[in-house]
FIDODO-778878 format. One record per residue (C-alpha): residue number from 1; x, y, z. Coordinates in Angstrom, 3 decimals, decimal comma. Layout:
REM residues N
<node i="NUM" px="X" py="Y" pz="Z"/>
...
This chain:
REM residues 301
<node i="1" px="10,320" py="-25,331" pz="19,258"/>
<node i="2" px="7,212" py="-27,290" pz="19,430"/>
<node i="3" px="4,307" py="-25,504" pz="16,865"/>
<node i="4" px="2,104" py="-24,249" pz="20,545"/>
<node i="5" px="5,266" py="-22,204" pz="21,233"/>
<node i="6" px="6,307" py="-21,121" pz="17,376"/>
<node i="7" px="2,740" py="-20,067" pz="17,743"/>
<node i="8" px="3,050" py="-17,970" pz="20,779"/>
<node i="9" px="6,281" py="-16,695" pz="19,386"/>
<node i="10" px="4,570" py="-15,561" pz="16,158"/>
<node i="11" px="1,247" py="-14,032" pz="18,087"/>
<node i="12" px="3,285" py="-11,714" pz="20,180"/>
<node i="13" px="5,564" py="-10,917" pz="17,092"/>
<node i="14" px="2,777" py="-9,771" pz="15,287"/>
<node i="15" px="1,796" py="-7,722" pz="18,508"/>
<node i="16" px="4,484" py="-5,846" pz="18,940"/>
<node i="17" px="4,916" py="-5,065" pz="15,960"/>
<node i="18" px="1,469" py="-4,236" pz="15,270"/>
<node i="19" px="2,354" py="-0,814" pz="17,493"/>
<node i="20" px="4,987" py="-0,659" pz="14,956"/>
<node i="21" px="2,961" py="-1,609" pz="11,938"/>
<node i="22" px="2,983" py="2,116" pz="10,238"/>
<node i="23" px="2,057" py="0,971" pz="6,783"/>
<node i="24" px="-0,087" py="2,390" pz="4,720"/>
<node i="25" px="-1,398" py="1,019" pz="2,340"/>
<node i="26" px="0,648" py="0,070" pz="1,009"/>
<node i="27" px="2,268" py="-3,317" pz="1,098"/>
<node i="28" px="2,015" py="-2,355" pz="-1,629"/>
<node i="29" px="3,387" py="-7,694" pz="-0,185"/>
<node i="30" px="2,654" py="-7,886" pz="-4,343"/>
<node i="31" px="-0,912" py="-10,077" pz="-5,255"/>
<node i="32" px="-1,552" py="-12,340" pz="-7,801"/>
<node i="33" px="-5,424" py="-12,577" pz="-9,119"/>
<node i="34" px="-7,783" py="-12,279" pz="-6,094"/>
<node i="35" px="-5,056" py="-11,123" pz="-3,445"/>
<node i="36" px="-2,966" py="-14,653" pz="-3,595"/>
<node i="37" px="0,753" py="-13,618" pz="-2,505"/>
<node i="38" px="3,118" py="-13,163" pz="-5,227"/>
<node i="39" px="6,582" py="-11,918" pz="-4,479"/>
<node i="40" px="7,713" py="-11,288" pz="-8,154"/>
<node i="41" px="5,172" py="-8,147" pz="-7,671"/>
<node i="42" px="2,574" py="-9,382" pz="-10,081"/>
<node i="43" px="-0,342" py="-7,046" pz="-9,136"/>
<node i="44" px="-3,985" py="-8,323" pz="-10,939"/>
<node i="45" px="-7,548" py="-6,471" pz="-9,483"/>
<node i="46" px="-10,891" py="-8,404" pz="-8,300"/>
<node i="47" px="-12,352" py="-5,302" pz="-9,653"/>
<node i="48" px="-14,804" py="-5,012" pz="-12,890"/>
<node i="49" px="-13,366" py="-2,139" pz="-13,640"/>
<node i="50" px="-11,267" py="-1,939" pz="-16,672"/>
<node i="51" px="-7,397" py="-1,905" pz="-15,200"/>
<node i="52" px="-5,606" py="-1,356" pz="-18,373"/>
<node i="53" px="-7,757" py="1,356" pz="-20,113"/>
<node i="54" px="-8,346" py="-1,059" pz="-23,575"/>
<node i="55" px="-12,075" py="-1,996" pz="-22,893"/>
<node i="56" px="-14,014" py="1,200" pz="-23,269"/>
<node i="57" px="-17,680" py="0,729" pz="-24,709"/>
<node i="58" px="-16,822" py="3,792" pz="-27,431"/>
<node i="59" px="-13,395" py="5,358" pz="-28,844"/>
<node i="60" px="-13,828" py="8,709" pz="-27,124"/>
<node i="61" px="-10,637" py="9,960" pz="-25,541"/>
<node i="62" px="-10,346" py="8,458" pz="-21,853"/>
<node i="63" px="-8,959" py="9,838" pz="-18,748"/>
<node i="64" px="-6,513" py="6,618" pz="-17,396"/>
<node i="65" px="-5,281" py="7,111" pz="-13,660"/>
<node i="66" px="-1,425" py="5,300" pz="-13,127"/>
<node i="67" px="0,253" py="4,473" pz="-10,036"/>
<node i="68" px="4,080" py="4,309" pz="-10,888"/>
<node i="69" px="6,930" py="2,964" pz="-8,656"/>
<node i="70" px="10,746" py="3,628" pz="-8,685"/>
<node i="71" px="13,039" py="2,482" pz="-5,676"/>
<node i="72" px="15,760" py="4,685" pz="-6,960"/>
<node i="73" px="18,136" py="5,642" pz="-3,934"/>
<node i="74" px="16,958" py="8,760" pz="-2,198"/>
<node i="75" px="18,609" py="9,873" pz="0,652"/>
<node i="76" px="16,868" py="9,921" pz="3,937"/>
<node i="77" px="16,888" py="12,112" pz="6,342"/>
<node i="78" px="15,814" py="10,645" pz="9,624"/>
<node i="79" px="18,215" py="8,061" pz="11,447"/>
<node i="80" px="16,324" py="4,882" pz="11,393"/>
<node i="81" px="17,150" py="1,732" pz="9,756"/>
<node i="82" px="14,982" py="0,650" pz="6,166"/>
<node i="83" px="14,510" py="-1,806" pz="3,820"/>
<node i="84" px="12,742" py="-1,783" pz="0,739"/>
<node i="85" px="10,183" py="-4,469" pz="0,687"/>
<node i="86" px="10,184" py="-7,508" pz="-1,443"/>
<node i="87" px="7,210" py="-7,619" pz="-2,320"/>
<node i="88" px="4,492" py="-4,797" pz="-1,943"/>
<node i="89" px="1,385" py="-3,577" pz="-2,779"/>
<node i="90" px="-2,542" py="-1,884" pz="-2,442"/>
<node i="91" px="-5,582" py="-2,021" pz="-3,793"/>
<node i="92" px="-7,093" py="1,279" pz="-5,229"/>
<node i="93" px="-11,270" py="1,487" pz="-4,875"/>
<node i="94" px="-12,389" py="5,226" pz="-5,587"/>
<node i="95" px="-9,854" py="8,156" pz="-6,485"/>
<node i="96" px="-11,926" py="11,643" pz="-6,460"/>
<node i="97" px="-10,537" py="15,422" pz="-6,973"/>
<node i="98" px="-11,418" py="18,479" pz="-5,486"/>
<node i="99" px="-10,691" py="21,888" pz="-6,256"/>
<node i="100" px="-10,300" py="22,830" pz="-2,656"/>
<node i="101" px="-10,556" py="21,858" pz="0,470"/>
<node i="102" px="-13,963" py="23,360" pz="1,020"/>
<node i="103" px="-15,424" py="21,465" pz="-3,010"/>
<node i="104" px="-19,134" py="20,467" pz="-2,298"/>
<node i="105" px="-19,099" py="18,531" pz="-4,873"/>
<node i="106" px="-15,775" py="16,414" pz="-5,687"/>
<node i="107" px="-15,230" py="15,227" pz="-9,160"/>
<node i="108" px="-15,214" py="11,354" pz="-8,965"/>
<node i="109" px="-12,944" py="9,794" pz="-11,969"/>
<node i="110" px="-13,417" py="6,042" pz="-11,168"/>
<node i="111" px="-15,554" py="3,875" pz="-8,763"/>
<node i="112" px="-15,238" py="0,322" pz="-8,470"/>
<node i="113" px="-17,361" py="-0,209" pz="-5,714"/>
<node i="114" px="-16,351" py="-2,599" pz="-3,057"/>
<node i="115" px="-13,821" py="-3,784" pz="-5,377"/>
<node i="116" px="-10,115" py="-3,082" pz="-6,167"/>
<node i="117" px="-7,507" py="-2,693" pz="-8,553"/>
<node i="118" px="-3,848" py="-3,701" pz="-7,332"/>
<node i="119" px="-1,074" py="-1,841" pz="-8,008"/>
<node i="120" px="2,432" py="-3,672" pz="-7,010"/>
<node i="121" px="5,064" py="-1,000" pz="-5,780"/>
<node i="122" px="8,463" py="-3,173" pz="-7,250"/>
<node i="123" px="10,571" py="-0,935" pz="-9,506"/>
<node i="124" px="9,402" py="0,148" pz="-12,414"/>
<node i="125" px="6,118" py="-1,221" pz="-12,048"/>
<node i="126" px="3,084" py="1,115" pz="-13,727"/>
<node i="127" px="-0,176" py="-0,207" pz="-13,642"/>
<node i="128" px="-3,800" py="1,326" pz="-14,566"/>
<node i="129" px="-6,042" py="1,631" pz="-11,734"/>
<node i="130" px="-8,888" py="3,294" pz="-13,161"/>
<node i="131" px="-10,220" py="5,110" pz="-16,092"/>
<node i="132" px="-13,020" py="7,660" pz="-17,497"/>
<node i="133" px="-14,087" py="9,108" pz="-20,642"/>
<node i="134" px="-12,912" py="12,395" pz="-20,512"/>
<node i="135" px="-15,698" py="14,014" pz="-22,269"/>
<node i="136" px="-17,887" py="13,196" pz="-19,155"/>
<node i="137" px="-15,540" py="14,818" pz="-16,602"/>
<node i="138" px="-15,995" py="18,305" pz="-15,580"/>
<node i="139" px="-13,570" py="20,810" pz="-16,600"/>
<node i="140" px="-11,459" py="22,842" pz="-13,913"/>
<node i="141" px="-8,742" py="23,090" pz="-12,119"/>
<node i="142" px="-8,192" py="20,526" pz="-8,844"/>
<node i="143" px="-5,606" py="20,567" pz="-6,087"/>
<node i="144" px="-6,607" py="17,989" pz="-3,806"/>
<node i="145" px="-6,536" py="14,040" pz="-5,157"/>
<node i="146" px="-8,724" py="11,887" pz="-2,517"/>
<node i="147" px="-7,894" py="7,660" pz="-2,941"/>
<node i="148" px="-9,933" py="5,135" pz="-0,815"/>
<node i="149" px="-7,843" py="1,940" pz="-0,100"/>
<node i="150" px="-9,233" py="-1,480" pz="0,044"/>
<node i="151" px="-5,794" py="-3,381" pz="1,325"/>
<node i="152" px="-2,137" py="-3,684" pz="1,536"/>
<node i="153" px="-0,155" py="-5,711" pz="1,668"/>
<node i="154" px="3,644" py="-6,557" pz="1,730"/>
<node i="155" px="7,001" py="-8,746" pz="2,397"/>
<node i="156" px="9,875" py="-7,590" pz="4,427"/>
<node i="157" px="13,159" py="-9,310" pz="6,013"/>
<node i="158" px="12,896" py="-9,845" pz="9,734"/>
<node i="159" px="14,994" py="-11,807" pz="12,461"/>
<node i="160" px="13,203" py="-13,439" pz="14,941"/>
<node i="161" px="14,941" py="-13,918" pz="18,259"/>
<node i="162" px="14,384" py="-17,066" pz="20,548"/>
<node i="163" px="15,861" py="-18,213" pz="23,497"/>
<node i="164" px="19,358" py="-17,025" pz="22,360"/>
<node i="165" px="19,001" py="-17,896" pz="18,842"/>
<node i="166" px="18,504" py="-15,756" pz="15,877"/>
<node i="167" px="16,346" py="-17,008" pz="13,142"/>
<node i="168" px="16,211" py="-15,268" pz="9,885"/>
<node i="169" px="13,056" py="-14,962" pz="7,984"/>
<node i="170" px="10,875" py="-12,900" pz="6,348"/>
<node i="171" px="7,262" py="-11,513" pz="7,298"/>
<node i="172" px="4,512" py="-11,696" pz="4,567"/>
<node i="173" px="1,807" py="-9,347" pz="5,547"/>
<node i="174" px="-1,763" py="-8,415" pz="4,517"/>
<node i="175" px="-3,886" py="-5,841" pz="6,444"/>
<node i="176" px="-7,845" py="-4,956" pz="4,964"/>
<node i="177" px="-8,021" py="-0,897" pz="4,896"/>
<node i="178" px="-11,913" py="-0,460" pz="3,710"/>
<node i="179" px="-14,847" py="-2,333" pz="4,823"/>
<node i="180" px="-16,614" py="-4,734" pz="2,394"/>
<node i="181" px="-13,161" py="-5,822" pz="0,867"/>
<node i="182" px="-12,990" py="-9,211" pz="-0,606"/>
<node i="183" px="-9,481" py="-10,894" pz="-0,870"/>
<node i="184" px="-8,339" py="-14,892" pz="-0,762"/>
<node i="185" px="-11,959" py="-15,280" pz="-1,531"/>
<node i="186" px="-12,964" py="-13,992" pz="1,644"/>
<node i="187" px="-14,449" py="-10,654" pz="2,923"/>
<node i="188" px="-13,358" py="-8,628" pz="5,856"/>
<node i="189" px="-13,649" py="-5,418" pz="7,183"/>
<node i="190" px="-11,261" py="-2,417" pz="8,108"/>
<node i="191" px="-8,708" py="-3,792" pz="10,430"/>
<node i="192" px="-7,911" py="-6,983" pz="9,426"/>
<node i="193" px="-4,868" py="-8,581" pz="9,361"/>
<node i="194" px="-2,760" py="-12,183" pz="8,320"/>
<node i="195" px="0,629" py="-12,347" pz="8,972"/>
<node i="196" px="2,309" py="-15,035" pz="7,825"/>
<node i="197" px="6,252" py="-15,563" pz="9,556"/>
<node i="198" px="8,076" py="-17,844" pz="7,322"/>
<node i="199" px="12,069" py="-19,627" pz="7,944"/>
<node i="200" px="13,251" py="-22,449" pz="6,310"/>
<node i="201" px="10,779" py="-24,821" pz="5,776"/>
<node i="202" px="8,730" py="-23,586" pz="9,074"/>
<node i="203" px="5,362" py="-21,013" pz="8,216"/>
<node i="204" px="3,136" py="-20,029" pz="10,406"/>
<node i="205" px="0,465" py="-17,946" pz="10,129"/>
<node i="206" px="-1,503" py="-15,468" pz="12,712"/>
<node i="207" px="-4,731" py="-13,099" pz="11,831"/>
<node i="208" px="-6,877" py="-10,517" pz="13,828"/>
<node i="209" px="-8,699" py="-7,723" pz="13,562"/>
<node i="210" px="-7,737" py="-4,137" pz="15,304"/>
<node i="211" px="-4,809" py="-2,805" pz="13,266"/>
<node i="212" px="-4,351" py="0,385" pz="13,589"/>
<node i="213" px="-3,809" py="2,262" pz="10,506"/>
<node i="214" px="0,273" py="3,095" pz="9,977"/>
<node i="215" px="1,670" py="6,709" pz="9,499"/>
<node i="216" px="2,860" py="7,612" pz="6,670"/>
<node i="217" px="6,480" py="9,384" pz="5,854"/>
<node i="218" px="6,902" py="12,607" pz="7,025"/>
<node i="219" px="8,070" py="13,960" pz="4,053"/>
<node i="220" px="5,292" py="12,550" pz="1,797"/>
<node i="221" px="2,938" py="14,816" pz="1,601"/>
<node i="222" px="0,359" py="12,192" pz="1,734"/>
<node i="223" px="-2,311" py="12,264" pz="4,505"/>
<node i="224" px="-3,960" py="9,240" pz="5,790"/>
<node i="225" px="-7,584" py="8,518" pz="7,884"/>
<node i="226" px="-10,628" py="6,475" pz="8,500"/>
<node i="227" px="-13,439" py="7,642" pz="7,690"/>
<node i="228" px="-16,702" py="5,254" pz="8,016"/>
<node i="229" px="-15,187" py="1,848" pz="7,252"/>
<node i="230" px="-12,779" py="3,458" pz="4,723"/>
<node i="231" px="-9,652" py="4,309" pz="4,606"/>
<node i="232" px="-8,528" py="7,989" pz="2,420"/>
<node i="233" px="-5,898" py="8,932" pz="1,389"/>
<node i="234" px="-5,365" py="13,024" pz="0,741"/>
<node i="235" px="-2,589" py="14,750" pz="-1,127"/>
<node i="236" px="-2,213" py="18,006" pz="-2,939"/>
<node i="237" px="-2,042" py="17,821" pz="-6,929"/>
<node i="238" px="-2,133" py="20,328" pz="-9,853"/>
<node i="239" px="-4,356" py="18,798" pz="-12,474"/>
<node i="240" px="-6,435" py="21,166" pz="-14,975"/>
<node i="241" px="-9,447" py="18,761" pz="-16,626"/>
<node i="242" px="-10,235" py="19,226" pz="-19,886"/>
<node i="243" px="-12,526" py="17,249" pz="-21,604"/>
<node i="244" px="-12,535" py="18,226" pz="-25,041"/>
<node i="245" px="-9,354" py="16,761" pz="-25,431"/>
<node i="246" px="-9,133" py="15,059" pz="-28,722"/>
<node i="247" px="-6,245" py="12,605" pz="-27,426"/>
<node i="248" px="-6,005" py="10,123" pz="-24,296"/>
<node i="249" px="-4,912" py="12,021" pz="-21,568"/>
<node i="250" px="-2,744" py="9,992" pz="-18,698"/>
<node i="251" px="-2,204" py="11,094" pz="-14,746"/>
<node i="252" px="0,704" py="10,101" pz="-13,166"/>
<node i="253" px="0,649" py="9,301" pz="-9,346"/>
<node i="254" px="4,238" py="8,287" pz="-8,838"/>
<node i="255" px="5,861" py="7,242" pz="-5,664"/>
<node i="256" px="9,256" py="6,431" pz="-4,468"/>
<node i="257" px="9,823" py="3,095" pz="-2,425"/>
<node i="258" px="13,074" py="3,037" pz="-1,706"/>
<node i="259" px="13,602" py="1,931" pz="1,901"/>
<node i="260" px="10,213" py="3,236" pz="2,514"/>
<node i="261" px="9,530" py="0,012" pz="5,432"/>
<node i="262" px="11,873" py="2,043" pz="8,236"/>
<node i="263" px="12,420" py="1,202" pz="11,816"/>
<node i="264" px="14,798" py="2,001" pz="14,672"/>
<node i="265" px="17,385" py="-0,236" pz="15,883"/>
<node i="266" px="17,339" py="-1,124" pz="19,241"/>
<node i="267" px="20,472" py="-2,502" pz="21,245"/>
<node i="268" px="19,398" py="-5,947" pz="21,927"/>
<node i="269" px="21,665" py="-9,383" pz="22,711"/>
<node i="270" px="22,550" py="-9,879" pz="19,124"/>
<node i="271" px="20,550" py="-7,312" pz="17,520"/>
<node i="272" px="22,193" py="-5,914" pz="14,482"/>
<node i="273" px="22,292" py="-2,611" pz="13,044"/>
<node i="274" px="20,173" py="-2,028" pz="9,994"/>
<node i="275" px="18,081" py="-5,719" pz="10,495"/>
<node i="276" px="14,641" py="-5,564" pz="11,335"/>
<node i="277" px="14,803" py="-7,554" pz="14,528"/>
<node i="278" px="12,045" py="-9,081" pz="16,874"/>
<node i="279" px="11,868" py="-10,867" pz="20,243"/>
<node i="280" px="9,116" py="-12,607" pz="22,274"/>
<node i="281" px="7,888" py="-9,718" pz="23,579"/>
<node i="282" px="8,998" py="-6,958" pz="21,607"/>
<node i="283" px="10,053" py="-5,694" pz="17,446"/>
<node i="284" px="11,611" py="-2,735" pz="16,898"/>
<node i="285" px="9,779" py="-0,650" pz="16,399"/>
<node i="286" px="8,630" py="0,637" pz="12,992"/>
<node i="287" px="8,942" py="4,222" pz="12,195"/>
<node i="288" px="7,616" py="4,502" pz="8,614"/>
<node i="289" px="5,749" py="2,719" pz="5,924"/>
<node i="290" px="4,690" py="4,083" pz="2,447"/>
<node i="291" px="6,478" py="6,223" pz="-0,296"/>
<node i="292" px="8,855" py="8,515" pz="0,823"/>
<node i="293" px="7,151" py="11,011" pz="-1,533"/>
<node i="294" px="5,374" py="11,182" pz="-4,595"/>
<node i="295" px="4,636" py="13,443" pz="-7,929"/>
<node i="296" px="1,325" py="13,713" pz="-9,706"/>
<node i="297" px="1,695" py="15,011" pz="-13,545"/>
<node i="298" px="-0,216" py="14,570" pz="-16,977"/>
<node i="299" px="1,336" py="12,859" pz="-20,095"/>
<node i="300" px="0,423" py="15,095" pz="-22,018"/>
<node i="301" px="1,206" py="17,561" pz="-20,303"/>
């Protein structure tokens, strides 16, 4: 192929699956420091905020909020095709509780602004994305957490069908969820998107603006909008505050990622059941992206 048509190819890849681009934000592909790509699921923040909960300005007991992965096998009960992704992840800006859906006046635990901490979905993976003293929090009990995303982004195995041949590759994907959000040392606003479709030695990269913002699983829990340049999500949680505590007090949002980028197989010349296969004009199209469903718990409890 000469690089006009690997070009084309690409565009109208990205496209069609762009219908079928239900991520969240989420991929959770993984980031090294400033949003660079990292598939070893590295995450690091372009945030000032404090991701590990060491640098407090006094040694009052702090509030730290986690965002856990595990890609355990769950079973799943649609029919569609999945993969987990090789690399995934999102950056966190503002996380906020409410004590019901009618709260005036939600508690806000962290902040950062127009800037993020990343936390990579791989296995295992636990990182920090925000802390407050708890003394300064206000005490109650809250059943709605509210997170605004800033990105996602994430790396899944694709085969790219042209003119009778398949060609095996892999999509590394980046998409901006908030306005104002600064990544690769640019800034963009909600709806922006690189994709970068990489075989062999050949990579070629496409961006754009206009993606749509992906639904999330149906048996997450998790509910997902745009609301003026940002995106939220909503989920119900169980947390009592208490801000006398005389001991650092950790939340837990954890999420399971196993196969959680799904799509349905279509019957294609050479298509193959359970691979994420594309054409010229068409992908499969994508059913799911984002944790197939979570838990939210304090350590201690």
């Amino acid at each position: 192929m000469t690089a006009e048509i690997r070009l084309l190819v690409l565009a109208v890849l990205v496209a069609s699956s762009g219908c079928g681009r239900d991520e969240s934000g989420g991929s959770d592909g993984d980031a090294g420091s400033d949003g660079d790509a990292d598939a070893d699921g590295d995450a690091d923040s372009d945030s000032d905020a404090d991701a590990d909960g060491d640098g407090d300005a006094d040694d009052r007991p702090v509030f730290r909020i986690h965002v856990r992965s595990t890609t355990a096998a769950v079973e799943h009960a649609d029919a569609w095709s999945g993969q987990t992704p090789r690399a995934y992840a999102s950056g966190y800006r503002k996380y906020s509780m409410l004590r019901d859906a009618e709260d005036p006046d939600p508690l806000v635990v962290f902040d950062h602004g127009d800037g993020w901490v990343e936390a990579g979905y791989g296995d295992g993976e636990d990182t920090v994305v925000g802390t407050a003293v708890a003394a300064e929090l206000t005490a109650g009990r809250y059943t709605i957490g509210r997170t605004v995303m800033s990105h996602v982004r994430w790396v899944v195995d694709t085969t790219l069908h042209y003119e009778g041949n398949p060609i095996p590759g892999e999509l590394d994907n980046l998409q901006i969820l908030s306005d104002r959000t600064t990544i690769d040392g640019e800034t963009h606003d909600q709806g922006w998107y690189r994709y970068v479709f990489r075989a062999g030695g050949l990579e070629v990269p496409a961006e754009g603006e206009g993606a749509p913002l992906g639904a999330q699983s149906p048996t997450s829990g998790i509910g997902i909008e745009a609301l003026e340049g940002e995106t939220v999500f909503t989920f119900p949680i169980d947390i009592e505050v208490v801000p006398q505590t005389p001991v650092d007090v950790d939340m837990v949002f954890e999420v399971n990622n196993h196969e959680c980028f799904r799509w349905e197989d279509q019957g294609g010349v050479d298509y193959a059941p359970g691979v994420f296969d594309s054409d010229t004009t068409a992908s499969e199209p994508v059913r799911q992206f984002g944790g197939n469903s979570f838990a939210v718990y304090m350590d201690p409890l």
